[in-house]
N, C-alpha and C positions, 0 to 999 in steps of 0.2 A: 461604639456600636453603629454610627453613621457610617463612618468611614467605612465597616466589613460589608453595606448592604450596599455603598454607591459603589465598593469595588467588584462585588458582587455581577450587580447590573452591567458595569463599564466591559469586564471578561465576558460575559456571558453575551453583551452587546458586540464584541470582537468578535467572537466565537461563530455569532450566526452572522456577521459580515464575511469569513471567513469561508464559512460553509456555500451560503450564497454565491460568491465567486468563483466556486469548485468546480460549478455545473452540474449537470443532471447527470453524470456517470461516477457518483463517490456509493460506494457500497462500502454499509455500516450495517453486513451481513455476519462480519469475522473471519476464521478461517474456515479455507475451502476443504473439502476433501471427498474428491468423486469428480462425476461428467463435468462440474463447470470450472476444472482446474484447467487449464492452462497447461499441454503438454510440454516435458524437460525438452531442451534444443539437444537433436541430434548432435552424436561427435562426427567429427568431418574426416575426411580421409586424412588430410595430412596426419593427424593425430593419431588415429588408428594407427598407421602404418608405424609412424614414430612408437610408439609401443609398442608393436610387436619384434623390430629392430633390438631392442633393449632386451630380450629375452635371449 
């Protein structure tokens, strides 16, 4: 029963060493979904055109 509570402490002692090292920009909001998502990267032309080719 010692051993589950000092490994307990030891993980959990990682854990916020862990998070602490992270810095101030770890968001443990979840998933996004809406204005603060992060828009898909445009396709480039090369790409477009290559597909349209193949048609």
């Amino acid at each position: 029963m010692i051993k589950l509570i000092i490994g307990f402490i030891v993980i959990a002692g990682a854990a916020l060493y862990l998070l602490s090292k992270g810095g101030g920009n770890l968001d443990m909001g979840g998933e996004k979904h809406g204005a603060d998502t992060a828009p898909p990267p445009a396709a480039s032309a090369p790409a477009a055109a290559a597909s349209e080719i193949k048609h």
